[in-house]
N, CA and C atoms as an extended XYZ file, in Angstrom:
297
Properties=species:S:1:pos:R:3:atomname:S:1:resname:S:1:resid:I:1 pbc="F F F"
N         0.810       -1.191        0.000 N   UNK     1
C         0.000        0.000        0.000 CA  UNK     1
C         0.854        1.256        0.000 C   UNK     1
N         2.486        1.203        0.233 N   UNK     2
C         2.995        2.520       -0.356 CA  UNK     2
C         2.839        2.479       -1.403 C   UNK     2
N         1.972        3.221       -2.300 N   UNK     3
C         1.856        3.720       -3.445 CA  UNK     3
C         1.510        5.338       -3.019 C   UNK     3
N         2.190        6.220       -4.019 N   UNK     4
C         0.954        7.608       -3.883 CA  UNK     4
C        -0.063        7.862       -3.692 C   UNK     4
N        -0.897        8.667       -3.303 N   UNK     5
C        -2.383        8.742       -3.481 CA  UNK     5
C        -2.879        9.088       -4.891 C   UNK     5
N        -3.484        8.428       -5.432 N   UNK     6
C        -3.810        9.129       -7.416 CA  UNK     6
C        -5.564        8.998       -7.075 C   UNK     6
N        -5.708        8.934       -8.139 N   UNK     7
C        -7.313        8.525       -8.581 CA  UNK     7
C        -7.598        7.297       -9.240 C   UNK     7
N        -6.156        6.824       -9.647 N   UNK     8
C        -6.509        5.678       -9.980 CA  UNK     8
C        -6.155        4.255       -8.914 C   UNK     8
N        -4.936        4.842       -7.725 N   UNK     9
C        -5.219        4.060       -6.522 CA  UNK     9
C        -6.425        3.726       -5.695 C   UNK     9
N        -7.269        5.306       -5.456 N   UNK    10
C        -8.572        5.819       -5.134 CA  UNK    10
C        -9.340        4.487       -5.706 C   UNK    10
N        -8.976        4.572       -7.358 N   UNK    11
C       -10.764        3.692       -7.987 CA  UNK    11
C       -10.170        1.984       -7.553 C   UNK    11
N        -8.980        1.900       -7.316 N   UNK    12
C        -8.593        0.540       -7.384 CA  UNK    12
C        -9.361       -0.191       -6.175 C   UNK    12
N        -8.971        0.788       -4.968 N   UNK    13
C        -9.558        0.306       -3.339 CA  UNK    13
C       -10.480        0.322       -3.222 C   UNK    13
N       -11.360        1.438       -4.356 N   UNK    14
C       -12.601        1.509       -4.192 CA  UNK    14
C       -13.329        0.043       -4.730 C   UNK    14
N       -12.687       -0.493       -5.832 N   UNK    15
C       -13.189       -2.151       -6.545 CA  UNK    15
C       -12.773       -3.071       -5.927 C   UNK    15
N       -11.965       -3.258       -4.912 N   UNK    16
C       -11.423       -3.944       -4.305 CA  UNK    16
C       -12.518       -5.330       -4.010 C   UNK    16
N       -13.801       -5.258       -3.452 N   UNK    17
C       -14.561       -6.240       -3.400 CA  UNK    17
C       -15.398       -6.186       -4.496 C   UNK    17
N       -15.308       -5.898       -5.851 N   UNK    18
C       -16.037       -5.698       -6.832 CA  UNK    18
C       -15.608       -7.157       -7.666 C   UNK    18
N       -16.323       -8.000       -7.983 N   UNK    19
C       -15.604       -9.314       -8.600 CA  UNK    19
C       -14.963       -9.279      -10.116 C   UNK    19
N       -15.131       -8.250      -10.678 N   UNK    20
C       -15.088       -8.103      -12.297 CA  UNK    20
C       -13.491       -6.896      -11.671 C   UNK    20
N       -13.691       -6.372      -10.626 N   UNK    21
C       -12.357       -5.270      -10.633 CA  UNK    21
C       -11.264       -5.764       -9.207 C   UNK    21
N       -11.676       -6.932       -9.032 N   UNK    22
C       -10.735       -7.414       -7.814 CA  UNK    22
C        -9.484       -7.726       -8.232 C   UNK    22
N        -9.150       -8.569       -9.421 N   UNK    23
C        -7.962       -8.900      -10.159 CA  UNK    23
C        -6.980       -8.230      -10.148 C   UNK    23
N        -7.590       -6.640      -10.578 N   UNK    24
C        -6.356       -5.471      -10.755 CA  UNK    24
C        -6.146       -5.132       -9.060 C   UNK    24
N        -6.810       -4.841       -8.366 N   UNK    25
C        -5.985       -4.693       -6.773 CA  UNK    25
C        -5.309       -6.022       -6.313 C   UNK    25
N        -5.705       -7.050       -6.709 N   UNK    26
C        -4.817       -7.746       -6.209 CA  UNK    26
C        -3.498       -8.007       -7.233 C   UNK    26
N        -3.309       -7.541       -8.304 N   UNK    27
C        -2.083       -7.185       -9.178 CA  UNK    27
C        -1.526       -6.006       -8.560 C   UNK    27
N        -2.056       -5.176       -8.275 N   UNK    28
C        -1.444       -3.870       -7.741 CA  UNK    28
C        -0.612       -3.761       -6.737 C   UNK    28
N        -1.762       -4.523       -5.550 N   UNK    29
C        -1.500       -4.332       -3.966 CA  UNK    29
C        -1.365       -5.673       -3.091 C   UNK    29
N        -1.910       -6.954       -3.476 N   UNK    30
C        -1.690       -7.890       -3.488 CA  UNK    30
C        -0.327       -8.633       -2.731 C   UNK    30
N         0.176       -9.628       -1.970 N   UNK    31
C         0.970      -10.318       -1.576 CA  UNK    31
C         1.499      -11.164       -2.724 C   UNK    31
N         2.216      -10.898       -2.978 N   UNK    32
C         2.978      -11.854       -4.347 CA  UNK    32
C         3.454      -12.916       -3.960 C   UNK    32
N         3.845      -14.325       -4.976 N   UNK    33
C         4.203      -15.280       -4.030 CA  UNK    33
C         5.407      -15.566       -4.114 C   UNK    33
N         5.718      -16.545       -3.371 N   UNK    34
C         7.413      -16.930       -3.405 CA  UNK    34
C         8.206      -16.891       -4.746 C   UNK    34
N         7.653      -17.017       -5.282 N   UNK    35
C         8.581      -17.516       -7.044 CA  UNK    35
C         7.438      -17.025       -8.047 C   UNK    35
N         7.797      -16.082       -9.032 N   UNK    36
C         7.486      -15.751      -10.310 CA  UNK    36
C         8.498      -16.603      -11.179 C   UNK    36
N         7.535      -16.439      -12.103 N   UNK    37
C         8.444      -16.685      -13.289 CA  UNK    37
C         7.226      -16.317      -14.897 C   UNK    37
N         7.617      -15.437      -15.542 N   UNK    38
C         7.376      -15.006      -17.148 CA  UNK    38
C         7.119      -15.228      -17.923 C   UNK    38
N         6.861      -15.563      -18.987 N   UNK    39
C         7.288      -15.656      -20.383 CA  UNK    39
C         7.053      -14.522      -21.054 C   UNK    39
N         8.180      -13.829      -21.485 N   UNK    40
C         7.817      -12.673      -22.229 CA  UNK    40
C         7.696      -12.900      -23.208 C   UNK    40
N         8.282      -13.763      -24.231 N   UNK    41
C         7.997      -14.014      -25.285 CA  UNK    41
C         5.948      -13.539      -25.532 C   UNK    41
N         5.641      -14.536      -24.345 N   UNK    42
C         3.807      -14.620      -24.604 CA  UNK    42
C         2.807      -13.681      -23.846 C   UNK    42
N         3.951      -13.058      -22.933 N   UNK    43
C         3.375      -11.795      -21.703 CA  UNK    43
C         4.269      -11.210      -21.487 C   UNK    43
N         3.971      -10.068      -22.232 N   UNK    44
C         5.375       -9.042      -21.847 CA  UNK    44
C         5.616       -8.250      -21.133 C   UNK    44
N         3.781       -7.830      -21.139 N   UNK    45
C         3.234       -7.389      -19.284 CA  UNK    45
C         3.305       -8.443      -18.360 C   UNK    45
N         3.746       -8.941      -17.935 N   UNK    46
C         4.465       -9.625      -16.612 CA  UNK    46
C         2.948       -9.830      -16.014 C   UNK    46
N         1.813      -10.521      -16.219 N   UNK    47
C         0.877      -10.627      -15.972 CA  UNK    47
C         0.502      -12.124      -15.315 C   UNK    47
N         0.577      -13.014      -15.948 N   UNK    48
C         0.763      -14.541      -15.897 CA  UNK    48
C         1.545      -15.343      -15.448 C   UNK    48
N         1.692      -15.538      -14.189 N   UNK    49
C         2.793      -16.261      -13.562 CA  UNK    49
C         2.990      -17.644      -13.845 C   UNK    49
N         4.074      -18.303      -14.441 N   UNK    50
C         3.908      -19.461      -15.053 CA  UNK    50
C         4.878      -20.637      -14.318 C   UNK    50
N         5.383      -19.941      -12.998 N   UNK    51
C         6.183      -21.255      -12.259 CA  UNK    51
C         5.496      -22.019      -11.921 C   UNK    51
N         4.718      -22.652      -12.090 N   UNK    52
C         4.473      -23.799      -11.204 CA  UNK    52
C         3.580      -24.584      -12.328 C   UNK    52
N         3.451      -23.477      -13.640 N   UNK    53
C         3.864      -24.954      -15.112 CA  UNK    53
C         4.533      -25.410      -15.401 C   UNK    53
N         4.652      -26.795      -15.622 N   UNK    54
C         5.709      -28.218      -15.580 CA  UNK    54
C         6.740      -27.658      -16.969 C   UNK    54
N         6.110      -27.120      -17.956 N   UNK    55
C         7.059      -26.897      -19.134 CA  UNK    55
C         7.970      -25.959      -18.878 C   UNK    55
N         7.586      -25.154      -17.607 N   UNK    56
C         9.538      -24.158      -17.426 CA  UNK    56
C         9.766      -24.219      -15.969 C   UNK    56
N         9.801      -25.543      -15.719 N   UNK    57
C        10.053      -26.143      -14.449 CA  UNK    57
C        12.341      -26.020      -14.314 C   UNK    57
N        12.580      -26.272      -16.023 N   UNK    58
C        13.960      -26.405      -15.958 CA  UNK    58
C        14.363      -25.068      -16.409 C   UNK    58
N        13.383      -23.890      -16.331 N   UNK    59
C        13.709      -22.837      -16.543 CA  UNK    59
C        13.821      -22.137      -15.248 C   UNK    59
N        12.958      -22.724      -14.194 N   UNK    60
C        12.703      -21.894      -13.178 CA  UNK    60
C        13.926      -22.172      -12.485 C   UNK    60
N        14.050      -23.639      -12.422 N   UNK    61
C        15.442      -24.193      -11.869 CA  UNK    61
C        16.728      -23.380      -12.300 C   UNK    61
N        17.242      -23.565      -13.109 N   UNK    62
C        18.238      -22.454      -13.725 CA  UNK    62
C        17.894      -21.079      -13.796 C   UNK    62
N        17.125      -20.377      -13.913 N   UNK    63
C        16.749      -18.989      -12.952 CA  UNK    63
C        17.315      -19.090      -11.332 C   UNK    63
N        16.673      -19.714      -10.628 N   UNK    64
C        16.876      -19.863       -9.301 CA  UNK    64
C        18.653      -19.964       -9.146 C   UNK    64
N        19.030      -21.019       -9.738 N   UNK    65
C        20.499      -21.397       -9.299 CA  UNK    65
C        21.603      -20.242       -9.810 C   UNK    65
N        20.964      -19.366      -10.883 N   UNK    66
C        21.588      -18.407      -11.413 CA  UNK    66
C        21.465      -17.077      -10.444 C   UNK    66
N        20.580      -16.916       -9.680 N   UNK    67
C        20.127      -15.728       -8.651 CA  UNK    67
C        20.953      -16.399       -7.429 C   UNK    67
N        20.850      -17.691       -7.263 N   UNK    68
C        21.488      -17.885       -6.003 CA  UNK    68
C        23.068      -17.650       -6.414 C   UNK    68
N        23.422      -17.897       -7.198 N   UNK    69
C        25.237      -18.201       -7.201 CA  UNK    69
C        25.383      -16.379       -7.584 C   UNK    69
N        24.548      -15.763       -8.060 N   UNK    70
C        25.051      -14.536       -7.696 CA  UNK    70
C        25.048      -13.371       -6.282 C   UNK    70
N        23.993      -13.975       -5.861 N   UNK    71
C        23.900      -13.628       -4.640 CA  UNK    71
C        24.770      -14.094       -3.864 C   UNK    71
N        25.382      -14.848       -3.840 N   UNK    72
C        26.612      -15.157       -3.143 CA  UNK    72
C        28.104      -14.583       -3.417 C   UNK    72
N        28.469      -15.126       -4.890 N   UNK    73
C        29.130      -14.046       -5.230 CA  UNK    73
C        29.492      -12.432       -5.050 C   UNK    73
N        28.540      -12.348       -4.442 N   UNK    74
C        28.246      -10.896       -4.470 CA  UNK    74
C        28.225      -10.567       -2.922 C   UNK    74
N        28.106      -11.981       -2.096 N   UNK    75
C        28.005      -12.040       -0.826 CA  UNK    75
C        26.869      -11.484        0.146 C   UNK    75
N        25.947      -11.260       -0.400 N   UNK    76
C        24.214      -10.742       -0.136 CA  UNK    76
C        23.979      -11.304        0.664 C   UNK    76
N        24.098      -10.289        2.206 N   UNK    77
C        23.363      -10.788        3.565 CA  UNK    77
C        22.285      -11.567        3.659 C   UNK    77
N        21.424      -12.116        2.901 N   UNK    78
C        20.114      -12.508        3.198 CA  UNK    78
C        20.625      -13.849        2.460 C   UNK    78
N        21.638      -14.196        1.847 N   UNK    79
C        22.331      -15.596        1.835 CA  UNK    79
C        23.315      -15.948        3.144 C   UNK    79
N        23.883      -14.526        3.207 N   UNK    80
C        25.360      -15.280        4.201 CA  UNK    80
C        24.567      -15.065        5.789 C   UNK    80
N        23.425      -15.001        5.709 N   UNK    81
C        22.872      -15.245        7.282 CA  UNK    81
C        22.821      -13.611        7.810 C   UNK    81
N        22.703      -12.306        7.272 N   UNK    82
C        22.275      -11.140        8.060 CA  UNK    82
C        21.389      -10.543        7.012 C   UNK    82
N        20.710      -11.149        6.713 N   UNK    83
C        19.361      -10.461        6.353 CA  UNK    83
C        18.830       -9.811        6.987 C   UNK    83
N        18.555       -9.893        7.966 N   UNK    84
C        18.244       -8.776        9.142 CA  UNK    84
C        17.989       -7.686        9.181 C   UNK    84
N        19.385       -6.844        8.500 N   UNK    85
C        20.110       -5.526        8.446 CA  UNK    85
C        18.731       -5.159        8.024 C   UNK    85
N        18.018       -5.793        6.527 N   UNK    86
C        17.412       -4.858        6.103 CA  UNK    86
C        16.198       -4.641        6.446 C   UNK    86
N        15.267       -5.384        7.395 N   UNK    87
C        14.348       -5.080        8.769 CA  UNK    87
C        14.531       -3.957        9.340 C   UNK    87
N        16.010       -3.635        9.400 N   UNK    88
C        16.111       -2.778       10.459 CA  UNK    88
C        16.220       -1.131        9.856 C   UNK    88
N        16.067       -1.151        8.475 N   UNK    89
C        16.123        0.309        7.741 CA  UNK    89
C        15.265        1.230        8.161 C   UNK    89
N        15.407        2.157        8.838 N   UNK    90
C        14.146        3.323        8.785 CA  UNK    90
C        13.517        3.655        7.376 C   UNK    90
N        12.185        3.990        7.109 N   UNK    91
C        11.693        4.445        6.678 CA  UNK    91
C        11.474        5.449        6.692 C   UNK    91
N        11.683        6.867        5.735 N   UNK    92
C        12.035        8.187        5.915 CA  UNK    92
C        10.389        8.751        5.571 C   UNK    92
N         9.992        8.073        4.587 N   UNK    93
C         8.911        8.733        4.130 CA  UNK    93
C         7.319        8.612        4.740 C   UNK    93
N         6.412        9.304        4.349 N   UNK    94
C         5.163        9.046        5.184 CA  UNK    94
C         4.426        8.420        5.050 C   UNK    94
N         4.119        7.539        5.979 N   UNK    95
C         3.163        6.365        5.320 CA  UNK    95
C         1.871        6.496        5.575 C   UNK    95
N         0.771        6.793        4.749 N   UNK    96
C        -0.410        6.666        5.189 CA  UNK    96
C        -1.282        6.010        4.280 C   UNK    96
N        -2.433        5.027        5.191 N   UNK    97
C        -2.904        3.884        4.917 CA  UNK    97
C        -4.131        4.076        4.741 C   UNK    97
N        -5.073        3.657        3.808 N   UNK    98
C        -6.024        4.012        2.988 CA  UNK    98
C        -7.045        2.886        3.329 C   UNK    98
N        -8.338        3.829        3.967 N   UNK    99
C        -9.220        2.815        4.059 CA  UNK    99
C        -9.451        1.285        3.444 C   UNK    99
């Protein structure tokens, strides 16, 4: 829900229990899940989450092992065990939460 305030955040919360306009708040504002994965080739708007179809099962795999070995490489706290740190960031800006 940090987003700006617009009119088109406004109409989103406002459809929120609307069944024909629920889709787009939960694209918007929504809890995403553990693992995406794409096909841009067929969605280029990043719309269609396709991990957990069997045909890019060896895509998702090699995605994954390619994010992990760089994250290490790179030595990224939230591999080498202090993920933490970034819990602990202040937030500078103002947060306010919308009916």
């Amino acid at each position: 829900m940090d987003v700006d305030a617009s009119p088109t955040k406004g109409f989103l919360i406002e459809g929120k229990n609307d069944p024909e306009m629920a889709i787009y708040w939960k694209l918007s504002f929504g809890k995403r899940p553990a693992d995406e994965l794409y096909d841009l080739r067929l969605d280029a708007v990043q719309i269609h989450n396709v991990y957990d179809r069997g045909e890019y099962a060896d895509t998702l795999k090699r995605s994954k092992e390619k994010l992990f070995s760089e994250l290490e490489r790179y030595e990224d706290p939230r591999i080498s065990g202090g993920g933490d740190a970034f819990k602990s960031c202040k937030y500078e800006g103002r947060l306010v939460r919308q009916p």
